[in-house]
C-alpha positions in Angstrom: -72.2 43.6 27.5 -71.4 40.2 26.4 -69.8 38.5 29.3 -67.1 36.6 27.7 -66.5 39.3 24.7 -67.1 43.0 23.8 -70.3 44.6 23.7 -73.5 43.8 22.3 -73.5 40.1 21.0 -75.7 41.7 18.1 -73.4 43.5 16.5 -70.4 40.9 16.6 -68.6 40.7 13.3 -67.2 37.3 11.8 -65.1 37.3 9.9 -65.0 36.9 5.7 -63.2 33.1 4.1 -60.8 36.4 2.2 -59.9 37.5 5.3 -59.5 34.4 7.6 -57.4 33.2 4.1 -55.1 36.3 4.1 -54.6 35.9 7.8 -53.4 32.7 7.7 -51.3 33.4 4.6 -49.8 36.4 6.6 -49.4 35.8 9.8 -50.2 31.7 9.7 -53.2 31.8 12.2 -55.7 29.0 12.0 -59.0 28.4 14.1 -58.6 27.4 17.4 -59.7 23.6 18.0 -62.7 23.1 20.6 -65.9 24.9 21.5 -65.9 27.7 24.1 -67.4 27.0 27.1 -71.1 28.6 28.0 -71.7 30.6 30.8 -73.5 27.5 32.7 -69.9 25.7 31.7 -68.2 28.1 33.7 -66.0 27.0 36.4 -65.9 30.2 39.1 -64.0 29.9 42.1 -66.3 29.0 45.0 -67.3 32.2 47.0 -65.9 32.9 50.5 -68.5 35.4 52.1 -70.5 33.9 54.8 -74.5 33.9 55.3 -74.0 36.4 57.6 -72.2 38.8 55.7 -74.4 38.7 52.7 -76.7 39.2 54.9 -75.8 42.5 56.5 -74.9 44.0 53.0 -78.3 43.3 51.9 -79.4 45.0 55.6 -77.6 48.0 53.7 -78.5 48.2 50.1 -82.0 45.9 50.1 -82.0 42.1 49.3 -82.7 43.1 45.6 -79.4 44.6 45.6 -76.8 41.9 47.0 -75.8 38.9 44.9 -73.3 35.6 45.0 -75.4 33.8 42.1 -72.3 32.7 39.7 -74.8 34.6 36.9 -73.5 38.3 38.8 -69.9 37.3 39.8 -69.1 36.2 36.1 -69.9 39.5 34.0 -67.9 41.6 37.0 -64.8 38.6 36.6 -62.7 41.1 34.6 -62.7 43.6 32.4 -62.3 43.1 28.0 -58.7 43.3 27.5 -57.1 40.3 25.6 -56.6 38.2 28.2 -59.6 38.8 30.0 -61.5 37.7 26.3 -59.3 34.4 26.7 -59.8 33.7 30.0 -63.6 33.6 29.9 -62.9 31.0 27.0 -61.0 28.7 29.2 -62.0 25.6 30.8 -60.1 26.0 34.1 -61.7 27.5 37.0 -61.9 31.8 37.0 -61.6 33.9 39.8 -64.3 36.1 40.4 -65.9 38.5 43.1 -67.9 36.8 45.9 -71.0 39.4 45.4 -71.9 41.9 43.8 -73.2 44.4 45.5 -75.4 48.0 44.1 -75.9 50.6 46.5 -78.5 53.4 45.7 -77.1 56.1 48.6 -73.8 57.7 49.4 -74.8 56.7 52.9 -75.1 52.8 52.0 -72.0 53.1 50.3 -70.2 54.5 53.2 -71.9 51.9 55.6 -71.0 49.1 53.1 -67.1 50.4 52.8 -67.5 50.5 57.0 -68.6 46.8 57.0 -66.2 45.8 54.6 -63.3 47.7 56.9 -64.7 46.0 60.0 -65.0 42.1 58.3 -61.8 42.6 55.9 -63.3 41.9 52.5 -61.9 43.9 49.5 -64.2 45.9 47.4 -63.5 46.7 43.9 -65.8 49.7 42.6 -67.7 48.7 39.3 -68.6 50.8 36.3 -69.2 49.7 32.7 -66.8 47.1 33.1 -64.2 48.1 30.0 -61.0 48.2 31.9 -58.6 46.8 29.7 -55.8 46.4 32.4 -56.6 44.4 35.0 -58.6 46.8 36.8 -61.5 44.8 37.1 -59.6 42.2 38.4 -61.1 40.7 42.0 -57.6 41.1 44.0 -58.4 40.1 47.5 -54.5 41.3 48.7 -54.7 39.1 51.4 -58.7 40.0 52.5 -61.0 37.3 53.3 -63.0 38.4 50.6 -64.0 40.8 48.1 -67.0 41.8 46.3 -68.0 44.3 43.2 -69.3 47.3 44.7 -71.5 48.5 41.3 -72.7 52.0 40.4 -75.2 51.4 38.2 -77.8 52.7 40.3 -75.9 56.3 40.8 -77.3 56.9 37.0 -79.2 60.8 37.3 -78.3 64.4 34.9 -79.0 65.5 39.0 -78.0 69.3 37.7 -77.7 71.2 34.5 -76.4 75.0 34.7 -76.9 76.6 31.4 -75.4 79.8 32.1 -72.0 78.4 33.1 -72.2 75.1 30.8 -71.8 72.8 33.9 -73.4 69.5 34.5 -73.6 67.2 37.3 -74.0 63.8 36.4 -74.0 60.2 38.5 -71.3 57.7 38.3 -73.3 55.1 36.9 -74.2 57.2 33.7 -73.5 55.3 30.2 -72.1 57.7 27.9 -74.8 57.1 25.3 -77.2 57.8 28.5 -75.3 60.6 29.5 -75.1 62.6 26.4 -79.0 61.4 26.0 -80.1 63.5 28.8 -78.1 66.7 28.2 -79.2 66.3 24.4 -82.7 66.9 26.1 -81.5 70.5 27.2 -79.6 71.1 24.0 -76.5 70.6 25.5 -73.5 68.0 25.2 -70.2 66.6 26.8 -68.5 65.4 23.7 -66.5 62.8 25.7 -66.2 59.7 22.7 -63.8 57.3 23.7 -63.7 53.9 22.1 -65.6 52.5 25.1 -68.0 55.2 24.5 -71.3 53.1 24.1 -70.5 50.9 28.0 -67.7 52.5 30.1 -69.6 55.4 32.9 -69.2 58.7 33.7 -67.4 57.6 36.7 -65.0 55.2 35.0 -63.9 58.1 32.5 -62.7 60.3 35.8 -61.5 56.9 37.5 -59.1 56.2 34.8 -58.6 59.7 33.2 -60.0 59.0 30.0 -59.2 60.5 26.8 -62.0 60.7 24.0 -61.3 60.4 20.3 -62.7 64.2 20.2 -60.1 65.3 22.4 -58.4 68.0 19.9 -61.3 70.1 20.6 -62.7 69.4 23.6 -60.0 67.8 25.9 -59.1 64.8 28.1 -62.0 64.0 30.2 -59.7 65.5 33.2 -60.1 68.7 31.3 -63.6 68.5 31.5 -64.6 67.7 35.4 -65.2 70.7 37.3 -66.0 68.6 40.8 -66.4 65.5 42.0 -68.1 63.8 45.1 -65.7 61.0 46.7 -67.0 58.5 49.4 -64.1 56.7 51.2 -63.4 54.7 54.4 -62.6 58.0 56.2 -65.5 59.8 54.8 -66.9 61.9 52.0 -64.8 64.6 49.9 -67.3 66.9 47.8 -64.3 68.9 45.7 -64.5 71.6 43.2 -65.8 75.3 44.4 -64.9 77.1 41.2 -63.7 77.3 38.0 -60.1 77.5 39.0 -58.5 77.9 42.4 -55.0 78.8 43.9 -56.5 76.8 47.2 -53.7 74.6 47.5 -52.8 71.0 45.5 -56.0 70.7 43.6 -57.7 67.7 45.5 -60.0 66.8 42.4 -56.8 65.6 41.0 -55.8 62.9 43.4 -59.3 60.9 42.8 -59.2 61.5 39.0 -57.1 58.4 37.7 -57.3 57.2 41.0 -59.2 54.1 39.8 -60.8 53.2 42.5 -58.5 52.3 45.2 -59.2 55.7 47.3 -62.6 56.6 47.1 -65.5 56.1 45.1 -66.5 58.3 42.8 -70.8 59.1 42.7 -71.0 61.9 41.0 -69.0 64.4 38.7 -69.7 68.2 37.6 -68.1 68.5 34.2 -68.2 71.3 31.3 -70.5 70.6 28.8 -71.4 72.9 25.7 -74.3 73.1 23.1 -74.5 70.4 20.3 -73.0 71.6 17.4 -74.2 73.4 15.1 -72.5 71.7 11.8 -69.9 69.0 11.4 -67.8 69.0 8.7 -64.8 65.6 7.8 -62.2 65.6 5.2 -59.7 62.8 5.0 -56.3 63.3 4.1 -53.2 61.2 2.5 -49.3 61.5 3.5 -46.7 60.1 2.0 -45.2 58.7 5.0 -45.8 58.7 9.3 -43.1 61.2 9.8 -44.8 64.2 7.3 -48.0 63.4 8.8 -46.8 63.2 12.4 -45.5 67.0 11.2 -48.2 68.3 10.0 -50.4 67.3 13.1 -47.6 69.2 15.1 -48.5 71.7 13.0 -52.2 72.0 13.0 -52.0 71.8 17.0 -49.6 74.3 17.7 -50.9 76.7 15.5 -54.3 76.2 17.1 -56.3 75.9 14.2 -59.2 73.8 15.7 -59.9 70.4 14.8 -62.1 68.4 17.3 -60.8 65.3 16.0 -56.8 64.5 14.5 -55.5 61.4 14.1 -52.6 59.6 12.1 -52.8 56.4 11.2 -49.4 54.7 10.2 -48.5 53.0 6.7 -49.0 49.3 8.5 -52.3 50.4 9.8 -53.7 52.0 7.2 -52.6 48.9 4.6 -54.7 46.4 7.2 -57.4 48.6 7.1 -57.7 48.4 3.8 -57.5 45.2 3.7 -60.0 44.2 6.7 -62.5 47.0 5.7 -63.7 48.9 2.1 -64.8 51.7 4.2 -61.9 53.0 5.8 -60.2 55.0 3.4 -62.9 54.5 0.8 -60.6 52.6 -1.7 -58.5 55.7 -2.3 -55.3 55.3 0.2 -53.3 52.5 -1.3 -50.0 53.7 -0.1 -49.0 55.8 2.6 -50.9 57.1 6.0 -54.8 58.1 6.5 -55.3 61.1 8.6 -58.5 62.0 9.8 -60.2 65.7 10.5 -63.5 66.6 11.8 -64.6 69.8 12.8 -67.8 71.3 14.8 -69.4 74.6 16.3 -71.1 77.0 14.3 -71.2 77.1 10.8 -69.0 80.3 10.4 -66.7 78.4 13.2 -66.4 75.5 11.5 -65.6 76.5 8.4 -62.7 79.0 9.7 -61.1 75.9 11.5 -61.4 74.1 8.4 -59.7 76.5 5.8 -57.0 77.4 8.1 -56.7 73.9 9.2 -56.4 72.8 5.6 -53.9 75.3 4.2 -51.6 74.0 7.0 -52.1 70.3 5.8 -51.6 71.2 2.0 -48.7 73.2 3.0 -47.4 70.1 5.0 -47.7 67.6 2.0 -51.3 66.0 2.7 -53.3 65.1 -0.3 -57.0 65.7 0.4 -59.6 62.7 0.1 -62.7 64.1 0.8 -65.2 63.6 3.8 -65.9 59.9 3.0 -63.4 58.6 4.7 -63.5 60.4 7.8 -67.3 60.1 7.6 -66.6 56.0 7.5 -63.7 56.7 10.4 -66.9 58.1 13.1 -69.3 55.8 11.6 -67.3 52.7 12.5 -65.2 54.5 15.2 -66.6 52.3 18.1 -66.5 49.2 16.9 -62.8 47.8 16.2 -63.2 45.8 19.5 -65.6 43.7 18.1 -62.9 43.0 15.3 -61.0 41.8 18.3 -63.2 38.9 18.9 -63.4 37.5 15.7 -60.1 37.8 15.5 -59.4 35.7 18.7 -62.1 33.1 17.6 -60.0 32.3 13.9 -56.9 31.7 16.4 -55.5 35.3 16.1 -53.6 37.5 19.2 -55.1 40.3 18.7 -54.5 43.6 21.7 -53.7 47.2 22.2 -51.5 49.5 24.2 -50.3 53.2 24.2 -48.1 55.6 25.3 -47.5 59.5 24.7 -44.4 61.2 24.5 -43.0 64.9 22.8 -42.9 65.5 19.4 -39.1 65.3 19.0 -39.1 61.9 20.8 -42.3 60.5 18.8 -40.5 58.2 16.2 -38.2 57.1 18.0 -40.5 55.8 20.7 -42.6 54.3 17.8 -39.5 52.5 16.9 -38.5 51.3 19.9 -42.0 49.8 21.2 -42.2 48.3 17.3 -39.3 46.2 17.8 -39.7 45.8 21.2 -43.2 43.7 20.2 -41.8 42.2 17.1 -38.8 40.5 18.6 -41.2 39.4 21.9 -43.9 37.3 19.9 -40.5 36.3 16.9 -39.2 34.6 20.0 -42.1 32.5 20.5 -42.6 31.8 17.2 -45.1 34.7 16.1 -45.0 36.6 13.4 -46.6 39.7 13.9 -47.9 42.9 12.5 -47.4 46.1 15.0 -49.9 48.9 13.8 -49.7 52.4 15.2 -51.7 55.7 15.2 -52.1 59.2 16.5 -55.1 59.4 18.7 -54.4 62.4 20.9 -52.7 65.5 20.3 -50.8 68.6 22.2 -49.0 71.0 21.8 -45.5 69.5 23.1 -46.4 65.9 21.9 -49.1 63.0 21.3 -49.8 59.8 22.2 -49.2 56.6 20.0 -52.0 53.5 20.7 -50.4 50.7 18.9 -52.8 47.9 17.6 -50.5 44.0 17.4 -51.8 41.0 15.3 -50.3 37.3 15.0 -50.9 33.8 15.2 -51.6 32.6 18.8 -48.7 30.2 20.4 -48.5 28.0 23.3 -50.3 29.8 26.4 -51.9 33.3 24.4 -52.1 35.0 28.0 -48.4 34.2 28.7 -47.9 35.0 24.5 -49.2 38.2 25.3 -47.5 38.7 28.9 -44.2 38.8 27.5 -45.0 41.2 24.5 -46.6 43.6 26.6 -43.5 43.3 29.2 -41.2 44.2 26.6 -43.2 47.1 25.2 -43.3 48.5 28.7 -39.9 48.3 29.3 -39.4 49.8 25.7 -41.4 52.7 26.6 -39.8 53.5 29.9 -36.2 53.4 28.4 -37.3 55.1 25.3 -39.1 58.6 27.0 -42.4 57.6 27.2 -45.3 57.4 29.8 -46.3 54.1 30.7 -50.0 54.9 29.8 -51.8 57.8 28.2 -55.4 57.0 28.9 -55.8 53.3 29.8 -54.9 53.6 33.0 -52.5 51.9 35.3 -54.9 48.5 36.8 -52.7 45.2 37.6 -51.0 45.4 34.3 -48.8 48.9 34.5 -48.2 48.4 37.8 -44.9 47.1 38.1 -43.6 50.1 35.9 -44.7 52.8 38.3 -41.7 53.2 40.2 -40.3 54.1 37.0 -43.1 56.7 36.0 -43.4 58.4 39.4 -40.2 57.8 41.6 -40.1 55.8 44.8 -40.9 59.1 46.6 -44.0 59.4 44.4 -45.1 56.1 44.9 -44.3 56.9 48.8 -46.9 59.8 48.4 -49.7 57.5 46.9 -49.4 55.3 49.5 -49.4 58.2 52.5 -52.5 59.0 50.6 -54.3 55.6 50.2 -53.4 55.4 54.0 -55.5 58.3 55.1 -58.6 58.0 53.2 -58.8 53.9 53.1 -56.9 52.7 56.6 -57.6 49.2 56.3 -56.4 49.2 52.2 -59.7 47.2 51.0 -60.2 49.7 48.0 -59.4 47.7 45.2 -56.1 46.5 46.1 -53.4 45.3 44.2 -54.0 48.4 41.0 -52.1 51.4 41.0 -50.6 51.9 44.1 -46.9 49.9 44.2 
């Protein structure tokens, strides 16, 4: 990945003079004045390991394996939300890990956590690098040091049972590399989040992803089966079966635990052969409310989508106007909903006519398959939007929640106006998009996309918009986060999700698996 933007620097996107025009016309944004620094321009905090304790890490993990060369700690500075983009483009000094540091073993990992423990330096475990809140970020919490412990090496398909449709794959696995291998055997995971072509294998169980496929094959926490752990107190291999009345289910401490008990080498998920067919059809509704029904609809009845989404009239308007593609030219009022549906063909086309009776029932208009065809094509590259967005002067981030179906517009509202009056009362117009990524049977989540003119300090800009969301989401019914996890940035609100008692129980847990609390500290745990 680009260090001081999303993904591959090949496929970044400027934008058009039409756009950049209507931007500034909308929401008054203008290019920002000065060129970004470069990567040799970089100011990094000086690190704080000494010799000697480079030294015995690389007596661990090899000398090919341990580095404090500003060229490592930068990329592993952060992760890619908004303010992470706009810090790398700053001037002033950045904090950063002191090393970076890539076992190949369980057993080096242990002995590195055991030296870390002994010479208090904080280590922060390192996947794709996609957190976008604050997961990433190098807390020390009061240690000496702390260094980027990454996984990249853990990166084997170690198992594949056929007969039960379970896979064991490493931490360190890509998703494109991931799916690669178990395409070889005919088989796939189906796990497509918007991170999909950088974040790991053990960054989805870490933060309890959610793909964009998720109406028909789950959460990725639906998906893991077991899970190998190695923390400060030793190693947890969990998972004997396909369901067990064994007590609290153990697997389910370390998923979402994002680090800061145990790191995660290697997970057994479900998997299931690739499809068969595919078949997308678009749809128009009149407004977010029918459509939110009909999704209701669709997913309590069961009828079988693997993917269902919603987008709002405000996002489905900028769409239009950023991009020909989504929606084809044929939405110009109302919201784009999108299906797609896989399997067999005699599968897929039973999902699809009883899917589609439900939505023409509901008051959808059909648009065909080009849409939604445009919707996958594109579907993981919106974040590269982001950065040209930032570069023409724009604030540009995301967020999301989840919530019941009876409480889903007014949560919508709330968190609207809760980000409209933030960024009005520093001057920012703004537009607040919203759409259905994730659906259930009792609810769905809402991932809300925000757009104005940067003002002043953009990290502080942003600060204060996201504070106000979250408050608006806790007062309003909802969860504080629905698959980005919790990081530095949700962590104030936990109390509020969980209780003091269940923050209590997080941190009787952190104390028995990591003693000395140099897991990635400062994220998750209040």
């Amino acid at each position: 990945m680009a260090w001081n933007a999303w993904g591959d620097p090949a496929l970044a996107k400027p934008l058009s003079a039409d756009i950049r025009s209507l931007l500034e016309q909308l929401l008054g944004v203008s290019p920002q004045e000065g060129a970004a620094p470069t990567a040799d321009e970089v100011r990094l905090r000086p690190g704080s390991l000494a010799a000697e304790d480079l030294a015995a890490l690389a007596a661990i993990v090899g000398d090919g394996h341990v580095s404090a060369a500003d060229a490592d700690r930068l990329p592993r500075a952060g992760g890619k939300s908004t303010p992470d983009l706009l810090r790398r483009r700053s001037r002033a000094e950045q904090d950063a890990p002191d090393a970076v540091v890539l076992p190949g073993t369980e057993d080096e990992i242990a002995a590195v956590l055991a030296l870390c423990g002994e010479r208090r330096i904080a280590v922060v475990p390192f996947g794709g690098g996609t957190s976008v809140v604050g997961g990433l970020d190098p807390v020390r919490g009061g240690f000496a040091a702390v260094v980027s412990l990454d996984l990249r090496r853990f990166d084997t398909l170690t198992e594949l049972d056929e007969v039960s449709g379970e896979a064991t794959l490493g931490a360190g696995l890509t998703g494109p590399r991931a799916e690669e291998l178990l395409a070889e055997r005919g088989f796939e995971l189906g796990h497509y989040p918007q991170s999909f072509r950088f974040a790991t294998i053990g960054g989805f169980a870490a933060t309890r992803s959610s793909g964009q496929d998720s109406a028909g094959h789950g959460r990725f926490d639906d998906m893991v089966r077991g899970l190998r752990v190695v923390t400060p107190a030793g190693v947890l291999d969990l998972g004997r079966g396909p369901a067990s009345a064994a007590g609290p289910d153990l697997r389910q401490l370390f998923i979402g635990s994002e680090g800061t008990l145990g790191v995660i080498t290697a997970v057994r998920l479900r998997v299931h052969p690739v499809p068969a067919v595919k078949v997308h059809e678009a749809w128009n509704f009149p407004d977010f409310a029918t459509g939110a029904a009909a999704l209701r609809a669709v997913e309590q009845q069961g009828t079988g989508p693997t993917v269902l989404r919603l987008s709002d009239e405000t996002e489905t308007g900028v769409n239009l106007a950023m991009t020909s593609k989504i929606g084809g030219g044929q939405v110009a009022t109302g919201c784009l909903a999108v299906t797609v549906f896989e399997g067999t063909t005699e599968q897929t086309a039973a999902r699809h006519r009883l899917t589609r009776e439900l939505l023409l029932a509901a008051g959808g208009t059909s648009l065909g398959e080009e849409p939604a065809r445009a919707w996958e094509h594109g579907r993981f590259d919106a974040p590269y939007l982001r950065d040209a967005l930032l570069d023409c002067g724009a604030l540009c981030e995301t967020l999301e929640t989840a919530t019941s179906w009876a409480n889903l517009e007014r949560l919508k509202g709330a968190v609207t106006e809760a980000l409209q009056n933030a960024l009005q009362a520093g001057g920012t117009t703004s537009l607040v998009m919203c759409h259905i990524s994730h659906v259930y049977p009792t609810g769905a989540s809402l991932y809300f996309t925000v757009l104005g003119a940067q003002k002043g300090e953009p990290i502080e800009q942003w600060a204060a918009a996201k504070a106000a969301a979250c408050d608006a989401i806790m007062a309003n019914g909802g969860t504080i986060t629905h698959h980005h996890a919790v990081g530095t940035d949700h962590r104030p609100w936990m109390p509020q999700e969980i209780g003091e008692l269940g923050a209590a129980v997080l941190r009787a847990v952190k104390g028995a698996v990591d003693p000395a609390g140099i897991l990635n500290p400062g994220k998750l745990i209040p």
